[in-house]
Structures are given as structure tokens and as C-alpha cells.
C-alpha positions, -999 to 999 in steps of 0.1 A, spaced: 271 0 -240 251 -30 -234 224 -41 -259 201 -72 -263 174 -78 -288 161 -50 -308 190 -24 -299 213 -57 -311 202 -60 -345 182 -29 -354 208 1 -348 236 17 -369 269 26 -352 295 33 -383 323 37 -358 316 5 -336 351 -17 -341 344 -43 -315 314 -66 -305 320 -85 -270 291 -115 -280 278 -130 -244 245 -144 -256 232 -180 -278 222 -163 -317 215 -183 -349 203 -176 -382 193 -139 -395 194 -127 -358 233 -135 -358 242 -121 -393 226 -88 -381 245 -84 -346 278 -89 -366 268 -68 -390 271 -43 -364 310 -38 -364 313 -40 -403 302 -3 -413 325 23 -431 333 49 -410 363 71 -413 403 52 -412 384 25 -389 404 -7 -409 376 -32 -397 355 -46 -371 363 -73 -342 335 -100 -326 349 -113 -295 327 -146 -288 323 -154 -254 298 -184 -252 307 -203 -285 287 -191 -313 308 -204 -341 292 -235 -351 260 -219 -355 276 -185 -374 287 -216 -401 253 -223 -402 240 -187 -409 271 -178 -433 266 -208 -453 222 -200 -456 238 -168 -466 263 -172 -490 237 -201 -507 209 -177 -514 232 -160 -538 215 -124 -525 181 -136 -541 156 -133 -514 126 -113 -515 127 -93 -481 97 -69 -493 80 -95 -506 83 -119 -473 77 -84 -454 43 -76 -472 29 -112 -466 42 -108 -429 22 -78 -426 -9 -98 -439 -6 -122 -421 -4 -101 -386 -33 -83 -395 -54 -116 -400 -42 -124 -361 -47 -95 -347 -85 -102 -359 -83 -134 -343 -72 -115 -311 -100 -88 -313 -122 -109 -315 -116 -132 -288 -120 -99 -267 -156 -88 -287 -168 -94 -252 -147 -66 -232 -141 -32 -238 -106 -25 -239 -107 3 -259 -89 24 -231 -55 5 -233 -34 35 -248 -45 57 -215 -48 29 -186 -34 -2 -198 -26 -14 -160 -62 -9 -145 -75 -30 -179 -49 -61 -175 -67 -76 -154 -103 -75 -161 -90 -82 -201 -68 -108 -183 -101 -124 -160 -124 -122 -196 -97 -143 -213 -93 -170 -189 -133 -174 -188 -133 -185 -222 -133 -221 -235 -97 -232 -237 -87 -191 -236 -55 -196 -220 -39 -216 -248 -61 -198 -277 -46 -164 -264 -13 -175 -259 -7 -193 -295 -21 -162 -311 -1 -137 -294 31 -155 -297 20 -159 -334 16 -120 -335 49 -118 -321 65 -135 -347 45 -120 -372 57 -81 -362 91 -93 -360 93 -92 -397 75 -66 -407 79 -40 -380 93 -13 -396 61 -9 -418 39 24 -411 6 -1 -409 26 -22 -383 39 3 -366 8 17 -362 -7 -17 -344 29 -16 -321 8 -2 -284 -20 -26 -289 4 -57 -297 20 -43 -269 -10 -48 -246 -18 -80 -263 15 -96 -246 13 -77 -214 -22 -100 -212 -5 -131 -224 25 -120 -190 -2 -114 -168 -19 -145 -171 15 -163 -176 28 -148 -137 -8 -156 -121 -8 -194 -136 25 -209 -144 43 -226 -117 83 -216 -112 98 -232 -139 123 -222 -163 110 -208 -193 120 -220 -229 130 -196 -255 99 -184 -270 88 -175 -240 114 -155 -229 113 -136 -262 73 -125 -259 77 -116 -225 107 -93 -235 104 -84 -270 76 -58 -279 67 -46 -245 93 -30 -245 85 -3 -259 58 2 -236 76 10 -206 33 17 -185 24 -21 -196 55 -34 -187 60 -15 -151 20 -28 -148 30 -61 -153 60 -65 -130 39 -78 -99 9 -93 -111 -1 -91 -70 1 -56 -71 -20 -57 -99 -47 -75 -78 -46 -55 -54 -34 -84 -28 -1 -84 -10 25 -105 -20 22 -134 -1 52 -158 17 43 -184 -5 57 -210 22 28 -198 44 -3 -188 29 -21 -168 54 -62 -166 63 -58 -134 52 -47 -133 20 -67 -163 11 -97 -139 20 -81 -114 -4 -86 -137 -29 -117 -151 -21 -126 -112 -27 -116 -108 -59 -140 -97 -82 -121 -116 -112 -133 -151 -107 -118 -169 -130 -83 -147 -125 -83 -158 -91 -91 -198 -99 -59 -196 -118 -41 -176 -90 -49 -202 -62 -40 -227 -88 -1 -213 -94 2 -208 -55 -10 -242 -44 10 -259 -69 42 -241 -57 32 -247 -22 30 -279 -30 61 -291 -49 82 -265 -24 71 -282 12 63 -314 1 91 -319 -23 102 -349 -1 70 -369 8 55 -385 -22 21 -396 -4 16 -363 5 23 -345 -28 6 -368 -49 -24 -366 -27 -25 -328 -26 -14 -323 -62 -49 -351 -73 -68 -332 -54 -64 -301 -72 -63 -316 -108 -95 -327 -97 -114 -300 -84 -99 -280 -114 -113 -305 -142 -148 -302 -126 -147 -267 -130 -133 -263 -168 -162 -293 -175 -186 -271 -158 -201 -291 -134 -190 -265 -106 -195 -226 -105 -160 -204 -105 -175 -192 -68 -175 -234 -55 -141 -239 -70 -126 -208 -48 -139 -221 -19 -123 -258 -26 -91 -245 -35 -91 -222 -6 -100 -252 20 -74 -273 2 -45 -244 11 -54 -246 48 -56 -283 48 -24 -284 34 -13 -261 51 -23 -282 86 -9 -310 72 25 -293 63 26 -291 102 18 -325 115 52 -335 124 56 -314 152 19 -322 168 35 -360 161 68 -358 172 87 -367 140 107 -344 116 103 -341 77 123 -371 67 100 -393 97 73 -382 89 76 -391 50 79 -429 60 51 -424 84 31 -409 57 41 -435 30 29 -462 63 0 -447 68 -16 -446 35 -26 -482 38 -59 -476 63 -62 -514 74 -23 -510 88 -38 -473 106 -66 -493 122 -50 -521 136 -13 -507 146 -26 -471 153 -4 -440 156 24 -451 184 39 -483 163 35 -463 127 54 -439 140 78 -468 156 86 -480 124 91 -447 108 116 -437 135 133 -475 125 131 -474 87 146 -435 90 172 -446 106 180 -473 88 176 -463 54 196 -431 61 227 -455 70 225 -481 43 219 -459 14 248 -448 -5 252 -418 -35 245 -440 -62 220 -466 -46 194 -460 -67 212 -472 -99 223 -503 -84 202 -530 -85 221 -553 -56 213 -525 -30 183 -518 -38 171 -556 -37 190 -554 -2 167 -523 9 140 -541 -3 146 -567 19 156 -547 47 119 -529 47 103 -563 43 119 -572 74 108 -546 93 74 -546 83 67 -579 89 85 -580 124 57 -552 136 28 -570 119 22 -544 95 -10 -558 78 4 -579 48 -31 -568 22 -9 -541 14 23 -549 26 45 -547 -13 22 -514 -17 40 -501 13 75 -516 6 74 -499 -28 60 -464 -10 93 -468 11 121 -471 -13 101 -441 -34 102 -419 -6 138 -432 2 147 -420 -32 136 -384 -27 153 -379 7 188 -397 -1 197 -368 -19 194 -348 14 213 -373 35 244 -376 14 250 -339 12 
């Protein structure tokens, strides 16, 4: 059998001889999974952890806590105050959502994510109020769970965190996600298997099709522009412009700076409140096709990604665009492209005498086609930044 989590540390097997340990533990956590093999059960002579990953530094750590308290801790008196203090949060949590009815969450929790999701998100900092006091309340169960009054709050803590996933999938760009988060996204809902199946696709839950995020279509931004949860869909747009973003234009600086401004900026005037959620859809969906457009202008310009980076990091000087035009831009991206790709070695970028010899190298080349001098070191350092993100590329 395979077990994680609550199954780990909260079950009794007397005749379990042998723990096969695959997964980082500290503290209490570890004391009770090894706990496990150490019942009394028949002629069994003992019990066996085989460690896999390395945990005995850190069982050290747990045995010496252990053997220090001399047995004197107060586990009903730490559980009663836990108990306390989880039902002070989940008044804090209630009554952030005084404004919604989400009375029904026993019988439909999936068709009130959403909405409960939307109402949070529309609140003054609600993102960040919700998520401290649900992972608060996580905490808080952890250690008094087995109490009848907890036990009894288990479905609605349950919903609480489905929320806190919901709003987490819809506005967090792919990243990798630290250890608290991991544990409330896994921990509690759990034993909800409705929330958590609700919660799985968070398009699904929208009612949208899963879009190729590489290509966001006309027609799904129309989905979105449809939804009736405004502020759910701000964040939406947000998450799946920023991934566009950092995924296509992972190796142009100009154009992923521009693009990623952009949206900061349209997003602060809408959390100051000097535009309505209905003006910042339409921004946000205007800036995915304009990206999108732009995403494609190395074909309608002849040039391919790593081209049309230098021509973009040329470009971004607008006296250089009006007096060299298009034709000798794209000249010099061809020649710095070529260049760069052949001078630059694994470990250029640490090295101080190549890089001074690049620098010289674009200087050069700049000045040989007249490229306006005003902003002439602007563009030399655009260059060797834009270098940077593409020399990975060309030594593979």
C-alpha cells in the first residue's frame, strides 16, 4: 500500500514490519510515520524504515525535540486552544463571505466555486486576505482534527480551500509551488472527493474550453469576455497572458518587458479603481491579440525568433526606426545574429574579457550602418541582454 499525508500518520496497522520512506518529513510529522512499524502485534520481533531520500538528519532533529521534552507536553491542552483558535478564523472567513450566500456548499459545492470564488476576488486585497486565512485554518484543523466540534466544521473547511484552489488555478502563473502550498491544496479536500473533482479544471468550471495556451483564439477570448464573473475573469486573462507571455517571448527581452508593463499597468488602474472590471476585459482582451500579432511578425518580416529579437532590441530606439527604416534594421539583425551566435561561447556571460569583446563587436556594427548614436549604448546594452537569453539555445 501506498500512503501520503493523513493515511501516513493517522492510521493503525499492528502488523506493519516495514516502512519503504520516499518522501522529505521533519518534526511530529516524522515521529508519527515511524511510529507506524513499531506496534505489538503477535511474534512480529520489530519494525524496519527503509529511507530512500535521506531523512536521517532531520529524524535527529525530531528524536532529540523528543527525548528533551521528557513526555511533558500538553497535547489536550495545545488541542483545545487549536480548536479556539480555528473557530475565531473560520469567523474571519464567514465573514469575508457575509456578502454571498453559500449556504448550499454541502449539496452543490462545484456550481458555488465560482461565484464564491468571483465575490472573493472583488474584495479589497481578497486574494491575499482569503488565502492567509485559509491556509491559517489549515494549520489550525491540523491539530485539533479529531475533535467532534472540528470535525463537524471538516466540509465547510473543505470548501474554504477548494475556493483558495480555484482562485489559485485561475491566477497563478506556472510555477512551482512551495510546501505550504502543496499541503492546502492536498490536505483537507480530500475528504471531499465533489470539491475536489470540481476543482480539477477550473475551465471546466467556467464553462470555457480549455484553451492552447500558445494560441489564444477570438473565440475563447469571447468566452471570457462572456463571463458573468467579472472579476474571476480579470484574474483569468491575467494568468493566461502572463504565461503567453513568458512561454513565446521567453527569448526577446523588448518584447516581454513591453507586454508584461503593459499589463501591470492596466491591472493597477483597475485594483485603484480608476477603471470598471468591464474596461479592464476589454484591455486585457486587445492586449492578447496584439500579442498575439506581434508573436507573428517574423514571418510577415522575414526573420526567425532569434532575428527578430535583435531586430526588436534595434528597433526600440524610434529615431534609429525613422531614419534607417525596416530593410537596414533588419540588415543588422541578420549581421549581429550571425555574429553573436559564433563568438559566444557556454560560459561568456561570466567572463568579463568576452563580453567587453562583444561589446565592441556590436559597437562596431552599429556605428558602420549609422545607427543613430542618441541611443546608441541603450541599444548596445539591449544586444548583449538579448544575446544572453538566446546563447543558451545556440550552444545546445
Amino acid at each position: 500500500m501506498i500512503v501520503r499525508d493523513m493515511w501516513l500518520t493517522g492510521f493503525d496497522v499492528p502488523c506493519l514490519h516495514t516502512m519503504y520512506v520516499d518522501k522529505p518529513m521533519r518534526d511530529h510529522n516524522l515521529m508519527q510515520a515511524i511510529a507506524r512499524v513499531n506496534r505489538v502485534f503477535r511474534d512480529k520481533e520489530g519494525g524496519l524504515v527503509v529511507d530512500y531520500i535521506g531523512i536521517a538528519a532531520e529524524l535527529r532533529r525530531a528524536l532529540k525535540t523528543y527525548t528533551e521534552s521528557r513526555g511533558k507536553g500538553q497535547p489536550s491542552r495545545d488541542s483545545a486552544e487549536a480548536l479556539a483558535k480555528l473557530k475565531e478564523l473560520m469567523e474571519v472567513a464567514r465573514a469575508m463571505l457575509h456578502g454571498i450566500d453559500y449556504s448550499g456548499y454541502r449539496a452543490q459545492p462545484t456550481q458555488l466555486l465560482l461565484p464564491v470564488a468571483n465575490y472573493v476576488l472583488g474584495l479589497e486585497d481578497g486574494k491575499k486576505r482569503w488565502f492567509d486565512v485559509v491556509l491559517a485554518i489549515t494549520k489550525a484543523f491540523s491539530l485539533c482534527g479529531t475533535r467532534d466540534d472540528a470535525i463537524e466544521m471538516r466540509e465547510e473547511i473543505a470548501f474554504f480551500q477548494a475556493i483558495r484552489i480555484v482562485i489559485a488555478k485561475a491566477t497563478e502563473t506556472d510555477k512551482k509551488l512551495d510546501q505550504d502550498r502543496r499541503t492546502v491544496v492536498l490536505k483537507q479536500i480530500l475528504d471531499n472527493a465533489v470539491v475536489a473533482q470540481g476543482v480539477e479544471d477550473v475551465f471546466k468550471l467556467a464553462g470555457l474550453d480549455k484553451p492552447n495556451i500558445g494560441l489564444l483564439s477570438d473565440e475563447f477570448l469571447e468566452e471570457v469576455r462572456q463571463l458573468p464573473q467579472r472579476n474571476f475573469a480579470i484574474e483569468l486573462l491575467q494568468k493566461l497572458l502572463n504565461d503567453e507571455v513568458k512561454s513565446r517571448s521567453r527569448t526577446n527581452v523588448v518584447l516581454e518587458k513591453k507586454f508584461a508593463e503593459r499589463l501591470q499597468a492596466a491591472l493597477n488602474r483597475y485594483r485603484s479603481r480608476a477603471i470598471e472590471s468591464a474596461q479592464v476585459i476589454e484591455e486585457l482582451i486587445a492586449m492578447a491579440k496584439e500579442f498575439r500579432e506581434a508573436a507573428k511578425r517574423g514571418e510577415a518580416l522575414g526573420l526567425n525568433e532569434s532575428e527578430l529579437a535583435f531586430y526588436d532590441a534595434l528597433a526600440n530606439n524610434e529615431s534609429a526606426v525613422r531614419e534607417l527604416g525596416d530593410e537596414v534594421l533588419k540588415k543588422i539583425a541578420f549581421e549581429l545574429t550571425e555574429k553573436l551566435r559564433a563568438s559566444t561561447s557556454v560560459d561568456w556571460q561570466k567572463r568579463e574579457s568576452v563580453r567587453a569583446r562583444l561589446r565592441n563587436l556590436v559597437r562596431i556594427t552599429l556605428r558602420r550602418h549609422k545607427y543613430p548614436p542618441d541611443k546608441q549604448e541603450e541599444a548596445i546594452r539591449l544586444v548583449l541582454e538579448q544575446a544572453e537569453r538566446l546563447s543558451d539555445e545556440w550552444t545546445k
